[in-house]
C-alpha positions as CSV (number, residue, x, y, z in Angstrom):
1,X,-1.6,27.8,29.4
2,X,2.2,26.5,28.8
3,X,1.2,23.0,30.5
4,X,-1.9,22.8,27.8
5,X,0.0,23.7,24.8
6,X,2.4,21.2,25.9
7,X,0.4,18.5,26.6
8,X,-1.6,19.3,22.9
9,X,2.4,19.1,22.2
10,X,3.2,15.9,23.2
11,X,-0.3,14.3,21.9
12,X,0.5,15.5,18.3
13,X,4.3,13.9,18.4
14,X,2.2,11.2,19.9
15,X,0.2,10.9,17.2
16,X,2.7,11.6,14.6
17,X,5.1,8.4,15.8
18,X,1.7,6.5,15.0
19,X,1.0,7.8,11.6
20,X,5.0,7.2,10.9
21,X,4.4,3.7,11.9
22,X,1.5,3.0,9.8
23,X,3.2,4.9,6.7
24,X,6.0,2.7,6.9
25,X,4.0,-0.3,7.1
26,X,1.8,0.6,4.0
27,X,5.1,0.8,1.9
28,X,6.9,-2.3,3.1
29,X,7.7,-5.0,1.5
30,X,6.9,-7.2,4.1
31,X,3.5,-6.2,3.5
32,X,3.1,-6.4,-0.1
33,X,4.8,-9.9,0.3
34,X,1.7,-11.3,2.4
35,X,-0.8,-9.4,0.3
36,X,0.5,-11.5,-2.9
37,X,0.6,-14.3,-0.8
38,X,-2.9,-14.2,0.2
39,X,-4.0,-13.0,-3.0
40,X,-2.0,-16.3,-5.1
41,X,-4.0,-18.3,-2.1
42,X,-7.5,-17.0,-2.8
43,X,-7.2,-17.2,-6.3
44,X,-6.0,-21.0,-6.3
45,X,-8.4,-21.9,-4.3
46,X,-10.8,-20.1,-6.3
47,X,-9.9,-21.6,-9.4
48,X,-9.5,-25.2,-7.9
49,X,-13.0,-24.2,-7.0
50,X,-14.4,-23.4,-10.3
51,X,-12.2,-26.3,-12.1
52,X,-9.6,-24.5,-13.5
53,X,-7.1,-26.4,-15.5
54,X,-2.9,-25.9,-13.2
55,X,-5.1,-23.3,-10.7
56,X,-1.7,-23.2,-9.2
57,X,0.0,-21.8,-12.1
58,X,-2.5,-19.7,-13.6
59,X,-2.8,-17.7,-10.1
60,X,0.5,-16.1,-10.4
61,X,-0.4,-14.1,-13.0
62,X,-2.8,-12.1,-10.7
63,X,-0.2,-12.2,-8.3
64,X,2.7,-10.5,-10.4
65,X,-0.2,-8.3,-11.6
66,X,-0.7,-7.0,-8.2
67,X,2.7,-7.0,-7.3
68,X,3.8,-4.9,-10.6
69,X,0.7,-2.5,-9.8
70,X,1.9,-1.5,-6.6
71,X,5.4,-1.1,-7.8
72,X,4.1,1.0,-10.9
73,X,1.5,3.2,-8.1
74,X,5.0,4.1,-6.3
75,X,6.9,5.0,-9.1
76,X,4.2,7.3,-10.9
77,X,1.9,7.9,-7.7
78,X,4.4,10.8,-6.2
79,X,6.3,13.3,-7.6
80,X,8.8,15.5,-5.6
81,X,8.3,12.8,-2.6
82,X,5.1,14.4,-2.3
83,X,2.3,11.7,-1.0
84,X,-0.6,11.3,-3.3
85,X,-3.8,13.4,-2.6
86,X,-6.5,15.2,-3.9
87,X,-5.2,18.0,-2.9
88,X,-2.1,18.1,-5.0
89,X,-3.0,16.1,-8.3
90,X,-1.6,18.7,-10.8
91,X,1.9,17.6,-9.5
92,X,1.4,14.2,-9.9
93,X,2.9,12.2,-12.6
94,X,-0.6,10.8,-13.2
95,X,-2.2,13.5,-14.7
96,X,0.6,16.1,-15.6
């Protein structure tokens, strides 16, 4: 009985140390910085594509858009360092 809670134990630190991981790489900045990059690269291409006048310039807008909307999502997404859910959306900032 000990040796089976243990091992359910260990599997959920396991499993934890994952989650951990993959939390931390949703909020780096490492990560947003390749999502705005591939995002500035579809859209130029996309708008060399379509015959956009400077396709190269006008795809940073989309790309600061982005970048602003995941800086604005942290900043009003959570409240009391509390993750966003459905769970707790009276608390957030969103719709308080």
């Amino acid at each position: 009985m000990i040796q089976s809670l243990e091992r359910r134990i260990k599997a959920i630190e396991e499993r934890n140390s994952h989650v951990e991981l993959d939390k931390a790489w949703e909020i780096s900045k490492t990560r947003r910085f390749f999502v705005a990059l591939f995002t500035y690269l579809s859209i130029s291409l996309y708008f060399v594509a379509i015959r956009i006048e400077r396709p190269f310039i006008n795809a940073v807008v989309p790309t600061i858009g982005f970048l602003l909307s995941t800086l604005s999502f942290e900043k009003y997404g959570r409240r009391n360092n509390e993750p966003f859910s459905p769970g707790n959306m009276e608390k957030t900032a969103i719709f308080c």
